[in-house]
N, C-alpha and C positions, 0 to 999 in steps of 0.2 A: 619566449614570446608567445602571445595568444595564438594557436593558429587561425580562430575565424571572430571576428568581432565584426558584430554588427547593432549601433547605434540610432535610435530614432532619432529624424532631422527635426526633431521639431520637441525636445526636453523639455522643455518650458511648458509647453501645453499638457506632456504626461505627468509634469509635479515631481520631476526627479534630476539633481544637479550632477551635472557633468564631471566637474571633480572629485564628488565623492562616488560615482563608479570606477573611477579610477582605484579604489580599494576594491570594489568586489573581483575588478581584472586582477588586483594585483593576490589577492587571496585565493581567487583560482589556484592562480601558476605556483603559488607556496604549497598549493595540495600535491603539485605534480613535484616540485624541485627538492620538499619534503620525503619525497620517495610513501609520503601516504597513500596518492593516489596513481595508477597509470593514465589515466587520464577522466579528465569530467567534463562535463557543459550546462550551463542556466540558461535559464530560459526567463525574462523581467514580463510582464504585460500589466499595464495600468492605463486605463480610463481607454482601454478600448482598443490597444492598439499593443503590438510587441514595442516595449520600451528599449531593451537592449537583451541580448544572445552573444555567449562567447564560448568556444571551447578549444583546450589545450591540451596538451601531450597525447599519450597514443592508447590509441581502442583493442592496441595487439601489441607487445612489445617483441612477442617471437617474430612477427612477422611485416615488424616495422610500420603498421599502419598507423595514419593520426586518430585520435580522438575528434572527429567535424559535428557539425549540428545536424549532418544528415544520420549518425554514429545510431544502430541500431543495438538496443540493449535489452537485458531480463527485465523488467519490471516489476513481477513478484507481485508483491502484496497489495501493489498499489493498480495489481487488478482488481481488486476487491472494490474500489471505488467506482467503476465500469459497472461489475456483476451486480453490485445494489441497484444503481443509475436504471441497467436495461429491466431489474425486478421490479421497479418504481413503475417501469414504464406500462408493467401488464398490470402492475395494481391500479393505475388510472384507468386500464381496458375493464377493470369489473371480476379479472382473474381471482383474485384474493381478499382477505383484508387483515392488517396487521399480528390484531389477536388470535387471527386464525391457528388452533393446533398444528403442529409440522405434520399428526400424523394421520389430519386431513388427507393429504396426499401422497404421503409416503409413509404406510399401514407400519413398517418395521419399526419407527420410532415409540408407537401406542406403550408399547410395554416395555422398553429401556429402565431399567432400574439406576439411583444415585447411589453412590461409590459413598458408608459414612465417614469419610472420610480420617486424618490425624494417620495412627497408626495400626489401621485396619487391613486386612486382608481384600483386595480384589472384590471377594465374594462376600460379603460382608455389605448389604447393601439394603435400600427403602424402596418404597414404591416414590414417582413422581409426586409432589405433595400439588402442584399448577402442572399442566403440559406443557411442553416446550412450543414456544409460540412461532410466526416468521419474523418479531420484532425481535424477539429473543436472538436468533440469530442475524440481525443484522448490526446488533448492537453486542454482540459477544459476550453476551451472560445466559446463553442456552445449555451452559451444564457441558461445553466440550472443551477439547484443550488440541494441543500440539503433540506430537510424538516426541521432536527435538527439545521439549522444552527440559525433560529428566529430572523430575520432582516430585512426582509420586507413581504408585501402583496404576493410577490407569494411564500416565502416557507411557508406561513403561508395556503394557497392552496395549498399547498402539500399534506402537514399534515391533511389537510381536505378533500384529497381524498384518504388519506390513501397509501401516495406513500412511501410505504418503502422499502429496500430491504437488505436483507433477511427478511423473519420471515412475511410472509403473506400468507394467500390463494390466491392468484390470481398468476396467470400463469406467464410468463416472458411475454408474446404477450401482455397479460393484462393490465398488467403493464406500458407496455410502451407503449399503446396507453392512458393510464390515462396518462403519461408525455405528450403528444403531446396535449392533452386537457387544460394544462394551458398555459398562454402567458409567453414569455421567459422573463428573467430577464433582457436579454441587446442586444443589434443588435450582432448576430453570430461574432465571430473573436474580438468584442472591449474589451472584460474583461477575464481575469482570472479568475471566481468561481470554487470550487471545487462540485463536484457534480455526480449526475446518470448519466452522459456520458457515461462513460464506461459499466453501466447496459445496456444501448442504445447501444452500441458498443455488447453485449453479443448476443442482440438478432440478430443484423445481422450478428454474426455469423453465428446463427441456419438458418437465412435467403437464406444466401451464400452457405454454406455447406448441405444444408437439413437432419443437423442433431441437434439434441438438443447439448445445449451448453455445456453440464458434458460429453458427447459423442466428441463430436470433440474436448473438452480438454485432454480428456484421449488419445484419437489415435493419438492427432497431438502433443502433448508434456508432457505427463504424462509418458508412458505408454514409448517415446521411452529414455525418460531422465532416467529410471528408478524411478521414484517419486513413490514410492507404499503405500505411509503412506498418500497420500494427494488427498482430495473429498470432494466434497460439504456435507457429512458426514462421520462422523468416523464409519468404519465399526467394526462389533459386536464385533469382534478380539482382536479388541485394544481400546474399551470403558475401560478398568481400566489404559490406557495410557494418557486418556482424560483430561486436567486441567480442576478446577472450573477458574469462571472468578470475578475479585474481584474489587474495588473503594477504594479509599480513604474515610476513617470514619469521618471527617470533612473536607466538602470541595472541591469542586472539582466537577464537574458534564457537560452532553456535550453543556450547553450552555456557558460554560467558554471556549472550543475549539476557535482557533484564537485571543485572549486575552492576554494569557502568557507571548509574548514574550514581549507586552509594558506594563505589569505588571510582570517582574519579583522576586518578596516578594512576590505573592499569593503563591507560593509553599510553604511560611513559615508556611502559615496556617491553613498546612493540614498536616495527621499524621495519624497512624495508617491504619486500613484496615476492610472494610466491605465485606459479601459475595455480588456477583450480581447477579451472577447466577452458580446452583451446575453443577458440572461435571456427576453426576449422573443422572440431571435431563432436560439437556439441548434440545434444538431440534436439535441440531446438531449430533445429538445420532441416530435419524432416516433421512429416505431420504427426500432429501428435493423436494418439489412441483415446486419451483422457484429456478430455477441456477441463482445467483447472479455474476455478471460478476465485480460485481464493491467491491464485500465484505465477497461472499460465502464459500471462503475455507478453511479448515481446512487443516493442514499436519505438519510434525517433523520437526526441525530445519536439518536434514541432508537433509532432500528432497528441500529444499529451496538453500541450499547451490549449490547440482545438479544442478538447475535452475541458479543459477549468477556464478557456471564454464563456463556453456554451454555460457552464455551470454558474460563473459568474456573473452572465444576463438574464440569470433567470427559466434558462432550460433550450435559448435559442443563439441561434449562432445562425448568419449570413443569411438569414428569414428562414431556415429552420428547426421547426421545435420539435424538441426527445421530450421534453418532461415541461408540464403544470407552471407557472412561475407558483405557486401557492406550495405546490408542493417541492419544492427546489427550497425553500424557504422553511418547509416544515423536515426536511434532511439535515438541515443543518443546524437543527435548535438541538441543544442537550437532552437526549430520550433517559439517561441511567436516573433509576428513581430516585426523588425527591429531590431532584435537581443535584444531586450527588457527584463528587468528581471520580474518577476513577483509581486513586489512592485509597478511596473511603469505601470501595468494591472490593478491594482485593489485590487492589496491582499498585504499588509504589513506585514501580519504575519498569518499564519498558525499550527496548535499545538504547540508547546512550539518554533517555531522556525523562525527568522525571514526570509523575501524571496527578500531581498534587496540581488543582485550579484548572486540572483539564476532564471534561467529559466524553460523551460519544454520542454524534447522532446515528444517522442509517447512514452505515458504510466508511465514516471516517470521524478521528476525532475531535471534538469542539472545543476552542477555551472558552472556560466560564470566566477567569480570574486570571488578568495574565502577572499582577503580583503573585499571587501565590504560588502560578507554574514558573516564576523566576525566568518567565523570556519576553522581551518586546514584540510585544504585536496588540492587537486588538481582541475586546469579548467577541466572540461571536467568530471569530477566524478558524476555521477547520482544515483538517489535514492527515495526508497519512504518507509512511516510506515503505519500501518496500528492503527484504533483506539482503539485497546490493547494495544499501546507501542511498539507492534513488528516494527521493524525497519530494511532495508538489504540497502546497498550501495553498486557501484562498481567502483573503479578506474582504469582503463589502463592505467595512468601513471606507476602507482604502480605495476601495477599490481597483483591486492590486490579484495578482496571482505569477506564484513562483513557482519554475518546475527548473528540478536538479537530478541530473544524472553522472553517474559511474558505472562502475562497478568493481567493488571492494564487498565482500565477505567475511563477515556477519557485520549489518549496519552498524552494531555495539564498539568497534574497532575505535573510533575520534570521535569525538562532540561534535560533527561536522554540520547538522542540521542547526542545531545552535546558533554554531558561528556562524553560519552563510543569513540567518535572520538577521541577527545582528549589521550583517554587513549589507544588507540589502534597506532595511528599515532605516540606515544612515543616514540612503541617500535620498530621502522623501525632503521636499523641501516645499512644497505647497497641497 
């Protein structure tokens, strides 16, 4: 049984039939009874209001906790949609502007050299042929990559300098002057990688703003969204709110990430569920040394829904505004050149999902074609998960926004984002 459902009285008015939620409850609890998931929770919002919320099974199985809609989780990636949002918000101050060189304001990028890639040596490398821009990185074709991704020479010097983020002692400045000291993976603007952009993105916030990056998330849109459950850690308050974080028991791990979706039977061969790491024991428990701009946050499935109202009106929420409705509206159009999808960059597929008929604006990514991405939804619907599983989309067709939490390790594990479209776009009925 669900442990928390909660239903708008008034269906009819948000355009979503009663009996077919009845499938999204009932496909929840097959995540849990399936032993896929320990526990998850959605979040529905359409034409203005929370449509429906429910969540099942438990946020801790050591230690017997449920999984509720208060369930505090990692969020990951889908900090990234935050860290663009609050960067929007100083390029409307006059801070920036798009084309701007990164190494306008962080000089160690100027002379980064591109990695020529194939089966070249490290050192084997060109000058920048365009400089890396701040569009470049907010749309993920600034030439960097991921440590975990294990595919070529330079995230394999990632790794070897210890670039990760979160979960290190080095500073965010730190940090990302060890990014500028490897050669990039591709000339700025030619590829789609998924990557520490955004971490890069975090710190010229602090840049721009002079102020750290968990500071100028909280006053420029935490604080005025009402988001109070959500920070770079869980405060002492709500440590028994906290989920453990868990994996699949056979199978599954983050170098199958990007794999999935042209292997879809690897999901058959995974099952059950392992601890990753305890909720009791986490570093997300204390403060953290390094704001992660690209994977730092923690917060409840309500506080995230607050964040894709605001986004979904246009940049305000309860009379107030974080961002432009013009520009809330130009974040979400397709930036990859020539109106290109992100198959036709360089990425075929990405966690369980493939990116044929999908693009990217600032910060999350857009369909252009939702025949060609093979999922029901609308042109122009954007979205992005994080590497727990969590997942949020938002349609202005619809005028719809979904927000899904877990936490299961590495997203790529079940087609889950998928199916939960599926199961939610059913229930649209006007």
């Amino acid at each position: 049984m669900l442990a928390d459902v909660r239903v708008s009285e008034d269906l009819e008015t948000v355009g979503l039939c009663p009996d077919r939620l009845q499938r999204v409850s009932d496909w929840l609890q097959a995540q849990v009874d399936s032993e896929r998931l320990a526990g998850c929770s959605v979040l529905i919002g359409r034409r203005g209001r929370v449509a429906f919320s429910a969540a099942v099974g438990k946020a801790d199985i050591e230690n017997d906790r449920p999984f509720g809609l208060d369930t505090i989780v990692r969020i990951y990636s889908m900090t990234k949609a935050l860290t663009t949002v609050a960067a929007m918000t100083l390029y409307e101050q006059g801070a920036f502007q798009l084309d701007d060189p990164v190494s306008l304001y962080l000089p160690e990028f100027a002379d980064t050299p591109v990695w020529c890639g194939g089966d070249a040596p490290l050192d084997v490398v060109v000058a920048q042929e365009v400089p890396m821009t701040i569009r470049h990185l907010m749309t993920h074709t600034a030439g960097l990559t991921y440590g975990f991704m294990q595919t070529n020479v330079v995230d394999e010097a990632y790794r070897a300098a210890d670039i990760e983020f979160p979960g290190t002692a080095a500073t965010l400045e730190e940090l990302t002057r060890r990014v500028a000291s490897v050669p990039l993976l591709c000339q700025p603007g030619s590829q789609w990688n998924y990557s520490v952009a955004t971490d890069v993105l975090g710190r010229l916030i602090e840049v721009w703003s002079g102020k750290s990056l968990a500071v100028y998330l909280q006053e420029a849109l935490l604080e005025p969204l009402g988001m109070t459950d959500t920070g770079f850690h869980v405060a002492p308050d709500n440590h028994a709110r906290f989920a453990a974080l868990y994996a699949p028991a056979t199978g599954g791990d983050m170098s199958s990430v990007g794999k999935a979706a042209a292997d879809p039977t690897a999901a058959l061969a995974r099952g059950g569920l392992k601890l990753q790491e305890s909720a009791v024991g986490s570093r997300f428990l204390e403060p953290a040394r390094l704001y992660s701009g690209g994977g730092g946050l923690t917060g409840s499935i309500g506080d995230y829904g607050r964040f894709c109202q605001a986004m979904l009106n246009g940049g305000v929420l309860d009379g107030v505004r974080i961002l432009g409705r013009k520009t809330v509206e130009y974040m979400r159009q397709n930036h990859l050149p020539d109106n290109r999808d992100m198959a036709a960059m360089g990425q075929p597929v990405w966690s369980e999902t493939s990116y044929d008929g999908i693009g990217f604006g600032l910060g999350f990514a857009v369909v252009v074609d939702p025949v060609k991405a093979h999922i029901v939804t609308s042109p122009g619907e954007h979205h992005w998960g994080g590497a727990a599983s969590t997942f949020f989309w938002l349609d202005p067709t619809e005028d719809l926004y979904v927000v899904f939490f877990t936490q299961l390790m590495p997203s790529s594990s079940y087609p889950i984002r998928r199916e939960l479209r599926t199961a939610v776009y059913q229930t649209l009925v006007d």
